[in-house]
Backbone bond lengths (Angstrom), bond angles and torsions (degrees), N, CA, C in turn:
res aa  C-N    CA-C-N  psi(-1)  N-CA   C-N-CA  omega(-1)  CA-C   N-CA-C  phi
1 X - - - 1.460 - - 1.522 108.95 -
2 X 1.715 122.98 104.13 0.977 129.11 -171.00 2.064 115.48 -94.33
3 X 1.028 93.48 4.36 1.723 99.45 -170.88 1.600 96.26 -177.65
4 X 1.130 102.98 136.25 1.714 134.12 160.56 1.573 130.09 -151.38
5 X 1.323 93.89 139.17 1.480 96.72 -179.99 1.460 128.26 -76.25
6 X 1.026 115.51 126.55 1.696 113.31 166.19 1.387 130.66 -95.60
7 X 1.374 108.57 120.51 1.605 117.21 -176.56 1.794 109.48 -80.24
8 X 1.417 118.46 107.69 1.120 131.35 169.23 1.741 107.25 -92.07
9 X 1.546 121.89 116.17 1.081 144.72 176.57 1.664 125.52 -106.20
10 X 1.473 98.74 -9.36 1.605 92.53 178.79 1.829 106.31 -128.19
11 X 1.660 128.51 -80.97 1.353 124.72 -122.40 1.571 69.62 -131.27
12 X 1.952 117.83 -36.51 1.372 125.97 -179.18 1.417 123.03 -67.17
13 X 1.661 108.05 -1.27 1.463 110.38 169.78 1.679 118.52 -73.71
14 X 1.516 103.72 -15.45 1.609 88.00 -174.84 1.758 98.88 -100.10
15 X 1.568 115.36 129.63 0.872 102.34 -164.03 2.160 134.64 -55.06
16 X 1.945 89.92 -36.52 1.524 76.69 170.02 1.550 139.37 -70.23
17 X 1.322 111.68 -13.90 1.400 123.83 161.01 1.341 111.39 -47.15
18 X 1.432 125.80 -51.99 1.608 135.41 -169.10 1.739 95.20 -77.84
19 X 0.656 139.90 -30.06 2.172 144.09 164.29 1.131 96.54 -35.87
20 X 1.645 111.43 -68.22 1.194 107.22 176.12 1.656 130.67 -31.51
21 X 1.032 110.46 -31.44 1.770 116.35 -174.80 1.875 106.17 -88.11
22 X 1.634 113.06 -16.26 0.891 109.36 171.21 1.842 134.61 -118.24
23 X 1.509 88.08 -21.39 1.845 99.74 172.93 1.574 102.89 -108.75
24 X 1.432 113.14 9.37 1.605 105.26 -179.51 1.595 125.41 75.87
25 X 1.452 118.00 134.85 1.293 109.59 -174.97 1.624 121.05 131.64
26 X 0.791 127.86 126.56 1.824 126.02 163.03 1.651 118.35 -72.26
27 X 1.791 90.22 139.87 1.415 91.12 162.39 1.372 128.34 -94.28
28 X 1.111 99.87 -164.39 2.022 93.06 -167.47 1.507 99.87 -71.84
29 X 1.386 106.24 128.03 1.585 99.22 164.71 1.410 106.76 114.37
30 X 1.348 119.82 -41.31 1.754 121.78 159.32 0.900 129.04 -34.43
31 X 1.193 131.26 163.59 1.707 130.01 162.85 1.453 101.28 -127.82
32 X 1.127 124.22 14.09 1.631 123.00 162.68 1.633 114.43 -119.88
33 X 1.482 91.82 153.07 1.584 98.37 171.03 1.644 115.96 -122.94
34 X 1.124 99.14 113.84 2.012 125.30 -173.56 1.876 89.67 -47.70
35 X 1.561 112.50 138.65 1.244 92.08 147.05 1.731 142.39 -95.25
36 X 1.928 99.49 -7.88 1.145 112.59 150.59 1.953 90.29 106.29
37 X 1.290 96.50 147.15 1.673 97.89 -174.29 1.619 121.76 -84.03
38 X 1.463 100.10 163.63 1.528 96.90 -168.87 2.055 116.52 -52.84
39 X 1.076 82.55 -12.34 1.889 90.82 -164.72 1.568 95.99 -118.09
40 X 1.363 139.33 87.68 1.368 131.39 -164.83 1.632 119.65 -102.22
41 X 1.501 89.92 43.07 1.387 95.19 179.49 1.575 117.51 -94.70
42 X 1.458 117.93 168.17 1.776 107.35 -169.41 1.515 98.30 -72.20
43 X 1.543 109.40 170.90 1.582 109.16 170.49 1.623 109.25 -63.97
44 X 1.117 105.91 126.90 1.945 120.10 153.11 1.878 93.36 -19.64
45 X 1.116 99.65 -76.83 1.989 92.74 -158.12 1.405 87.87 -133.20
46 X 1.671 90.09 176.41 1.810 108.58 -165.91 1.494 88.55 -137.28
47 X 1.129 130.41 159.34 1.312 139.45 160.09 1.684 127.94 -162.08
48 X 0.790 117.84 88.61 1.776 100.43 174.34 1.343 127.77 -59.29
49 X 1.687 98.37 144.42 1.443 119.30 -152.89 1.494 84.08 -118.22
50 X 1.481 95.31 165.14 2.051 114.69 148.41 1.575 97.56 -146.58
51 X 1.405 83.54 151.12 1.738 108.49 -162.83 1.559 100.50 -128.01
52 X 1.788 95.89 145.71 0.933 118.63 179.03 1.801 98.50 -43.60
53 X 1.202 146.32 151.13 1.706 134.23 132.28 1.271 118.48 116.01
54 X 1.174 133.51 -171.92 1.438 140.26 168.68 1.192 124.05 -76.97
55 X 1.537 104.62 158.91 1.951 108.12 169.08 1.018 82.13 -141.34
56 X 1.365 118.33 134.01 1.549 127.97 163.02 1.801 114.52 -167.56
57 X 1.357 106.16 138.39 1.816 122.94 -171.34 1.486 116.48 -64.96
58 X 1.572 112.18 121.52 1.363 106.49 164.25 1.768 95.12 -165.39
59 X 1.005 106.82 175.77 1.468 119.92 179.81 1.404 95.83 115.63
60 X 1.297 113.71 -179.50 1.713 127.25 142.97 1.145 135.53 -106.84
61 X 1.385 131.32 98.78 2.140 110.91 -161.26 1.401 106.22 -85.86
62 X 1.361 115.75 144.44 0.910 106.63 154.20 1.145 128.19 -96.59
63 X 1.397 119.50 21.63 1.414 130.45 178.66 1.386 99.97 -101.72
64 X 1.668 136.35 -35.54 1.268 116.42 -157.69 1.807 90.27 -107.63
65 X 1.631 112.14 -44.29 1.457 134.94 -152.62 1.593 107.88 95.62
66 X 1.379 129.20 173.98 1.534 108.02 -153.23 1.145 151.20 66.48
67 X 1.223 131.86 166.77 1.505 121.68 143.48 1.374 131.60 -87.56
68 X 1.614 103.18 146.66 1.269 102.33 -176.02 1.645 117.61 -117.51
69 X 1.314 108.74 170.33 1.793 107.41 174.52 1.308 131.15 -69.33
70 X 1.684 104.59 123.82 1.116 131.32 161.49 1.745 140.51 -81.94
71 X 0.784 127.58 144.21 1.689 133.59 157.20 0.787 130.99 -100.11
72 X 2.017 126.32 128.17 1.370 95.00 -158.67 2.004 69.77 -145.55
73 X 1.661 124.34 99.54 0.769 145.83 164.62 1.411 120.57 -22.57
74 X 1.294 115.96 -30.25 1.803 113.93 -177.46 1.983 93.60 -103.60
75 X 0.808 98.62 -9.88 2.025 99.34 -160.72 1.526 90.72 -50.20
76 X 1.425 101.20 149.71 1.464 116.96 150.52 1.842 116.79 -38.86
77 X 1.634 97.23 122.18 1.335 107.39 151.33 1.629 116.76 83.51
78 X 1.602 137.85 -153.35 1.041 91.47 -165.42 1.551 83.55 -148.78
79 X 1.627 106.77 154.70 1.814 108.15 177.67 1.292 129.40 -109.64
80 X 1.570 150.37 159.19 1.173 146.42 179.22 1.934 96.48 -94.93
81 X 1.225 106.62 161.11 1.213 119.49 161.14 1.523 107.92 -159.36
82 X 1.543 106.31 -164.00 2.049 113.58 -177.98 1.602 78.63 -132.15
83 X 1.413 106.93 132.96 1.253 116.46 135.69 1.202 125.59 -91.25
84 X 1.758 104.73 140.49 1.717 108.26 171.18 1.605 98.12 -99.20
85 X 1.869 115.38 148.52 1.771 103.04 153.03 1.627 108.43 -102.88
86 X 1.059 95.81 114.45 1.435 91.43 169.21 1.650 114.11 -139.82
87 X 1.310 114.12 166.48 1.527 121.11 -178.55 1.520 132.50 -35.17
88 X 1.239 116.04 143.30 1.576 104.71 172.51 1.254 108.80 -50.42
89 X 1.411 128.72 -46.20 1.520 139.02 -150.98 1.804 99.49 -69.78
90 X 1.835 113.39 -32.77 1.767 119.09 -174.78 1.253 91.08 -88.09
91 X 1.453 142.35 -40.38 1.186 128.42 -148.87 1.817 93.26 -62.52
92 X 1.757 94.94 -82.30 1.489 102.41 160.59 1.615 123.03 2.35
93 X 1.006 119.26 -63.85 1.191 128.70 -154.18 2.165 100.01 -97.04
94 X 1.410 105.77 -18.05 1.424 119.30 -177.08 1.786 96.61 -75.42
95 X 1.573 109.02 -49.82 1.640 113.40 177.19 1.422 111.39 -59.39
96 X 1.342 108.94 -57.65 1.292 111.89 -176.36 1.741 129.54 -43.54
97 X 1.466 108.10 -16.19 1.440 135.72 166.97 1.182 111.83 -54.71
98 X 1.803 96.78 -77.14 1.100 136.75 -177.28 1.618 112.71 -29.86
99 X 1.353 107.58 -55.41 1.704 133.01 179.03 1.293 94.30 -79.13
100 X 1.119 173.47 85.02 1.513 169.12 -169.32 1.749 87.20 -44.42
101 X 1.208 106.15 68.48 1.667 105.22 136.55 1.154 128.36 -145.72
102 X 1.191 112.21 171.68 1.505 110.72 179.98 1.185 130.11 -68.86
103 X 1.849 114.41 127.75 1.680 118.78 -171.93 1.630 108.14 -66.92
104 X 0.939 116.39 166.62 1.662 153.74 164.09 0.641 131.74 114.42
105 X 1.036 139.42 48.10 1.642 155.71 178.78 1.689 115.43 -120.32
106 X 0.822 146.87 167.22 1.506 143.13 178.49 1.711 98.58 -129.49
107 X 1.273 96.49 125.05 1.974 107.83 -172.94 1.770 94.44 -69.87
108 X 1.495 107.34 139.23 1.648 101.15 149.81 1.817 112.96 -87.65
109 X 1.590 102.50 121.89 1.503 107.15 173.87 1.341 124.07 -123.93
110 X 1.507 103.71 44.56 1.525 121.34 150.05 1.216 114.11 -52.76
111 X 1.364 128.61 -85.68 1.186 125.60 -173.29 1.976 116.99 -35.73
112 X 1.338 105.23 -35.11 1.463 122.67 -172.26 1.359 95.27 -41.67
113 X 1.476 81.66 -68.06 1.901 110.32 -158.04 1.489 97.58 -59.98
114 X 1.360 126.57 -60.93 1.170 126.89 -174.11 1.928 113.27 -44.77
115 X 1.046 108.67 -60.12 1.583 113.74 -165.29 1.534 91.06 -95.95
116 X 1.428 141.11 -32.35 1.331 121.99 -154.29 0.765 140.28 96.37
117 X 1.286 120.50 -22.12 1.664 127.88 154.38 1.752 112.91 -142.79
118 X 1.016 109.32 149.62 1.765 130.89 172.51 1.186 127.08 -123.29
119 X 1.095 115.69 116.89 1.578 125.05 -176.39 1.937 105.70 -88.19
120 X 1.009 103.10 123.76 1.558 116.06 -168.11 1.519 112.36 -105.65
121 X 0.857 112.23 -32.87 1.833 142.53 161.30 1.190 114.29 -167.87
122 X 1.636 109.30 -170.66 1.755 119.50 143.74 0.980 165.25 -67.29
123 X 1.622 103.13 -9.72 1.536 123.40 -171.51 1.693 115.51 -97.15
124 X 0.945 102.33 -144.60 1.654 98.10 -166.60 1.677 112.28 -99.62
125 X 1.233 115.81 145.71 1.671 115.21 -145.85 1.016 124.49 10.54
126 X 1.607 94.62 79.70 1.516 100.05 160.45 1.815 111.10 -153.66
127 X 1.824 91.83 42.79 1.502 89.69 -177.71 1.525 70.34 -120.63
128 X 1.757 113.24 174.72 1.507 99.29 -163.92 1.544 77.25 -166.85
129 X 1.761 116.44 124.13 1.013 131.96 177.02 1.811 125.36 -135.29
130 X 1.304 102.21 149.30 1.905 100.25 174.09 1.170 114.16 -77.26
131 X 1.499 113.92 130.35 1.483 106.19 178.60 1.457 115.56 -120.24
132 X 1.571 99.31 24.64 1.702 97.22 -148.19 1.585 109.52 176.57
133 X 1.261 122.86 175.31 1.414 133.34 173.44 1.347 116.92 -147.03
134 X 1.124 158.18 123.04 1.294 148.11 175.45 1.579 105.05 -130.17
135 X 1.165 123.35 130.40 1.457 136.23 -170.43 1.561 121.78 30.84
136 X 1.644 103.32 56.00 1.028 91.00 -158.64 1.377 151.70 76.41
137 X 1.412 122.97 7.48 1.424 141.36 174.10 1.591 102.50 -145.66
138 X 1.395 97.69 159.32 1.660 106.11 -153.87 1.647 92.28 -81.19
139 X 1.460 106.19 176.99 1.652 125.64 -176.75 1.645 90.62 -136.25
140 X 1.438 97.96 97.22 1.762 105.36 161.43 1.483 126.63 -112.65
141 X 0.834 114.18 155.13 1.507 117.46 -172.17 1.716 113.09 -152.34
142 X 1.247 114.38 150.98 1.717 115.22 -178.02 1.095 104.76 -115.12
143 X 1.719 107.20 176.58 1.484 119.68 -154.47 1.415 83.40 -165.18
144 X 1.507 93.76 174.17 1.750 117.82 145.36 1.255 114.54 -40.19
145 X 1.336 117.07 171.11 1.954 133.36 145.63 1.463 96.01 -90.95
146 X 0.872 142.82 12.08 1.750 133.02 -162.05 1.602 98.60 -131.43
147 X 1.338 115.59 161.35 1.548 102.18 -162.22 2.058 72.29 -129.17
148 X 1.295 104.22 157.71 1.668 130.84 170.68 1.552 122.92 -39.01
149 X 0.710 107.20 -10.98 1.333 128.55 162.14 1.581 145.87 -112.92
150 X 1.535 98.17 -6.05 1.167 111.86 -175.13 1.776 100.29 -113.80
151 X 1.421 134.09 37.17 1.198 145.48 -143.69 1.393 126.61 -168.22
152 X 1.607 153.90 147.83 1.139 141.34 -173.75 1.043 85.36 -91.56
153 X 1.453 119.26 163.88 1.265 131.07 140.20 1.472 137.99 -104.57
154 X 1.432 109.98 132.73 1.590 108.07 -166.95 1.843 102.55 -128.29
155 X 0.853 117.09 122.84 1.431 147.42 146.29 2.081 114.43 -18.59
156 X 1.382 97.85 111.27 1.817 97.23 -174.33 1.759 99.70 -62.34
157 X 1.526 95.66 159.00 1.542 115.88 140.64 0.968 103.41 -36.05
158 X 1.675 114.38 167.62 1.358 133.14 131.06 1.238 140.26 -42.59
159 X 1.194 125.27 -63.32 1.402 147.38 143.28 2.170 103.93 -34.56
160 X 0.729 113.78 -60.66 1.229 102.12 176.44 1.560 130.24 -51.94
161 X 1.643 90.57 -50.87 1.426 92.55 168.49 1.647 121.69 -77.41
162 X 1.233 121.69 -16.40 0.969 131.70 -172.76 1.856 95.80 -67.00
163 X 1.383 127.39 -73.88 1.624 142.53 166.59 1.420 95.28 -20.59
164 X 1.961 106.50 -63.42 1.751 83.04 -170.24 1.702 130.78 -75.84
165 X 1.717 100.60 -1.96 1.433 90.56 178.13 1.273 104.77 -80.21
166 X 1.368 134.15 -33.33 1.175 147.35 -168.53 1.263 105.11 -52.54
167 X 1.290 146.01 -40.57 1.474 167.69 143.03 1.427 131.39 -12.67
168 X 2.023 87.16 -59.74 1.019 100.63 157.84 1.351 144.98 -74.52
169 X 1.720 111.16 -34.26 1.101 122.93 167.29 1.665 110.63 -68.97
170 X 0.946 139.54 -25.62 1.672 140.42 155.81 1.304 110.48 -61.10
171 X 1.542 138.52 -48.46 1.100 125.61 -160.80 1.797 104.63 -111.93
172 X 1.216 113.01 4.77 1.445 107.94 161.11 1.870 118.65 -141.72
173 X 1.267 95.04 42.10 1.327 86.44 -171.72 1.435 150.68 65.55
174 X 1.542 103.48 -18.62 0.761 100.49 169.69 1.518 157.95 -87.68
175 X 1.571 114.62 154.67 1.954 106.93 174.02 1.468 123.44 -74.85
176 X 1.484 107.80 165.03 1.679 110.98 -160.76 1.430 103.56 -46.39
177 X 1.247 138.32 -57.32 1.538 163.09 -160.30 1.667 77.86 -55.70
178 X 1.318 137.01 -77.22 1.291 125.66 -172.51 1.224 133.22 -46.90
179 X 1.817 105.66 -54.21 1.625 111.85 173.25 2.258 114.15 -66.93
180 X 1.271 112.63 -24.98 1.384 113.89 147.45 1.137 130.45 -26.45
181 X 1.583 104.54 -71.52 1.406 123.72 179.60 1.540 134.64 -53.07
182 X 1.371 98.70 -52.22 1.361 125.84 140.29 1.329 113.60 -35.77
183 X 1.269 130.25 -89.47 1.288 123.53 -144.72 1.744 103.46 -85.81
184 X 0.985 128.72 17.50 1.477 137.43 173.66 1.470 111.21 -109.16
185 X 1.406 118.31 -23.53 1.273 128.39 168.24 1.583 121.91 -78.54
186 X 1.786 105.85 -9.03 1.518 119.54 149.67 1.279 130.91 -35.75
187 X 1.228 136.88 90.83 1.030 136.63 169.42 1.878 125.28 -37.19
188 X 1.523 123.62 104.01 1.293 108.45 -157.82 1.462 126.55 89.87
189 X 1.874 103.99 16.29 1.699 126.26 151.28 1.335 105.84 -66.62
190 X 1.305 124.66 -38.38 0.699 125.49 -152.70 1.851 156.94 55.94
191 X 1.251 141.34 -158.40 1.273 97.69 160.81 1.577 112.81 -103.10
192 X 1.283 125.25 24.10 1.376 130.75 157.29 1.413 121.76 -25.09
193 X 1.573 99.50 -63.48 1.370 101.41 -172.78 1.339 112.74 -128.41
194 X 1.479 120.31 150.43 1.661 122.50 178.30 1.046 113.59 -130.80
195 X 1.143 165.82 -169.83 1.324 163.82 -9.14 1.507 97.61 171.76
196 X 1.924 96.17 -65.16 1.805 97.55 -159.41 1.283 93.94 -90.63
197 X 1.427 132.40 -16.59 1.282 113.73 -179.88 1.629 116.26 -84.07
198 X 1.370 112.08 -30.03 1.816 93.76 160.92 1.236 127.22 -64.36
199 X 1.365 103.08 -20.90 2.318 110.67 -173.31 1.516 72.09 -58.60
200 X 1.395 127.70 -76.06 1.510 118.84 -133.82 1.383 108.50 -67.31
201 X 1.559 119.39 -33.71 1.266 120.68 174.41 1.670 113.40 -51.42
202 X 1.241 123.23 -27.77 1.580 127.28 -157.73 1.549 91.01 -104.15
203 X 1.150 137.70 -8.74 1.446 142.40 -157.68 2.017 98.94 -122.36
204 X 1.329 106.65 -13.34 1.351 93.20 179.35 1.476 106.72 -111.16
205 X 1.815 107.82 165.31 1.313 110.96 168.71 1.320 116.41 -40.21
206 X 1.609 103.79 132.98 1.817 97.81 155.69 1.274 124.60 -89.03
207 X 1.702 101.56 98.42 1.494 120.05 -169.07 1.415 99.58 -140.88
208 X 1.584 125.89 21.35 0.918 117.57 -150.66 1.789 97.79 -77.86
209 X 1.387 123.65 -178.56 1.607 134.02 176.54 1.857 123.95 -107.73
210 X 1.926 97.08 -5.59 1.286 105.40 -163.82 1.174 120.29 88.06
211 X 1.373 125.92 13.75 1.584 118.57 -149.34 2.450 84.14 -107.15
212 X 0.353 106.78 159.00 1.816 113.71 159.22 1.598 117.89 -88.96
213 X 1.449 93.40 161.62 1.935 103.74 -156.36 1.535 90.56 -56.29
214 X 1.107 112.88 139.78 1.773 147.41 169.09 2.192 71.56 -46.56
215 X 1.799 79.09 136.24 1.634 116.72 -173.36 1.588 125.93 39.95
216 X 1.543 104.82 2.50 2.074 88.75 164.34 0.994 94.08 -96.10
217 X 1.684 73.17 168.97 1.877 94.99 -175.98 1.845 93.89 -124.24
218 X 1.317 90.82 147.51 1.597 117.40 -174.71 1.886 102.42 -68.52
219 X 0.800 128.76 148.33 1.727 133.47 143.94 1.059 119.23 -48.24
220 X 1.408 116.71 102.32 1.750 106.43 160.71 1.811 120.45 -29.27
221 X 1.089 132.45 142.95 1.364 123.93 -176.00 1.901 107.86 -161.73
222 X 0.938 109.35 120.47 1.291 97.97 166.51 1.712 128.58 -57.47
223 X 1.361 110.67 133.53 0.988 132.93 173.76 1.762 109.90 -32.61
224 X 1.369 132.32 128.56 1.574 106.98 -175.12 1.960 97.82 -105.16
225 X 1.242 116.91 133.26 1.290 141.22 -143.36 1.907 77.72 -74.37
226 X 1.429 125.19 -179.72 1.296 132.95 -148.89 1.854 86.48 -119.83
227 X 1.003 103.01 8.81 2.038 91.02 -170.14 1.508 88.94 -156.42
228 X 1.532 143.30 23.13 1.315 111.95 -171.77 1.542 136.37 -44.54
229 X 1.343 109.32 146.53 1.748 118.41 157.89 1.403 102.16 -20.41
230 X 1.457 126.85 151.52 1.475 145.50 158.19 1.213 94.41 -138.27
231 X 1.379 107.84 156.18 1.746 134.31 167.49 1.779 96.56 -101.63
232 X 1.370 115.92 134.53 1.121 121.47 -171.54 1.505 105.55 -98.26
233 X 0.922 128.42 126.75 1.807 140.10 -140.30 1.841 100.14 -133.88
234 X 1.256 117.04 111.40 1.508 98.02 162.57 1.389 122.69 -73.65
């Protein structure tokens, strides 16, 4: 397998954010720095996808603060993302980010390809599924081990959401009024934010600090543990 596509669904839709995973580096608003993959060239092609399932915020990062976007393959209804094609050797090394470990290694994704999904561990993107085909080579993308329901939900930064609308509006065309709509229809926006507070979020510099819109207040929420319980589902 000389090329595969990667389905970016959250912060990885805008393309210079996703550089980061390959020429190294943070984007505005992170608190981590990528060291970037062995091969740091841009993806071959770009394409937008829609996927079977949900996207919706929960966890806590400590990379962004907040919650961030998930996939949750069986969820109600259906999601947009960007695919990148790029190499076994970037993909590899794109997860390996993803999982806070260290790249260089090349994943075996037989089993992936074969059955459709691969369990890589327990923690957060690092279950890794097909959602797709494009010219003949598969469309994979990662997630949780935990499915949308089995999870709190917590509400992005500013800055977070701000990157992923940005993403969207690059990789699907779309205007603010659209990527709004969209991203409020996230399951686990919560009632943080509505309408005028994403226009302004998508309308301001991305300089944001992680902090949430000047005077809401977040939901108390429990912390979601680094390995949660799953119900095992055929």
């Amino acid at each position: 397998m000389d090329e595969i596509w990667y389905a970016a669904y959250g912060t990885n839709m805008a393309l210079d954010r996703f550089t980061c995973y390959l020429t190294g580096g943070s984007p505005p608003g992170a608190r981590r720095v990528t060291p970037g993959a062995r091969d740091p060239a841009l993806p071959r092609d770009i394409r937008p996808v829609e996927m079977r399932g949900c996207v919706y915020f929960a966890w806590e990062s400590p990379t962004w603060g907040g919650g961030i976007a998930f996939y949750d393959p069986a969820g109600e209804g259906r999601s947009v993302g960007r695919a990148y094609l790029l190499t076994l050797g970037q993909l590899s090394d794109v997860v390996a980010q993803e999982m806070h470990r260290t790249p260089g290694a090349d994943l075996d994704l037989r089993d992936l390809v074969t059955d459709g999904t691969a369990l890589l561990g327990p923690g957060r993107y690092e279950s890794m599924h097909v959602v797709g085909q494009i010219d003949d080579a598969p469309v994979v993308t990662m997630t949780s081990s935990w499915a949308a329901d089995e999870i709190s939900y917590n509400p992005p930064v500013a800055v977070y959401l701000a990157t992923m609308g940005r993403g969207l509006a690059e990789g699907q065309g779309w205007d603010p009024d659209q990527v709004t709509a969209y991203l409020l229809a996230r399951p686990g926006i919560g009632d943080v934010w509505d309408a005028d507070s994403v226009r302004a979020v998508l309308a301001a510099p991305l300089t944001g600090n992680g902090l949430r819109p000047h005077g809401s207040v977040a939901h108390d929420r429990p912390r979601v543990p680094e390995h949660p319980v799953r119900d095992e589902r055929s």
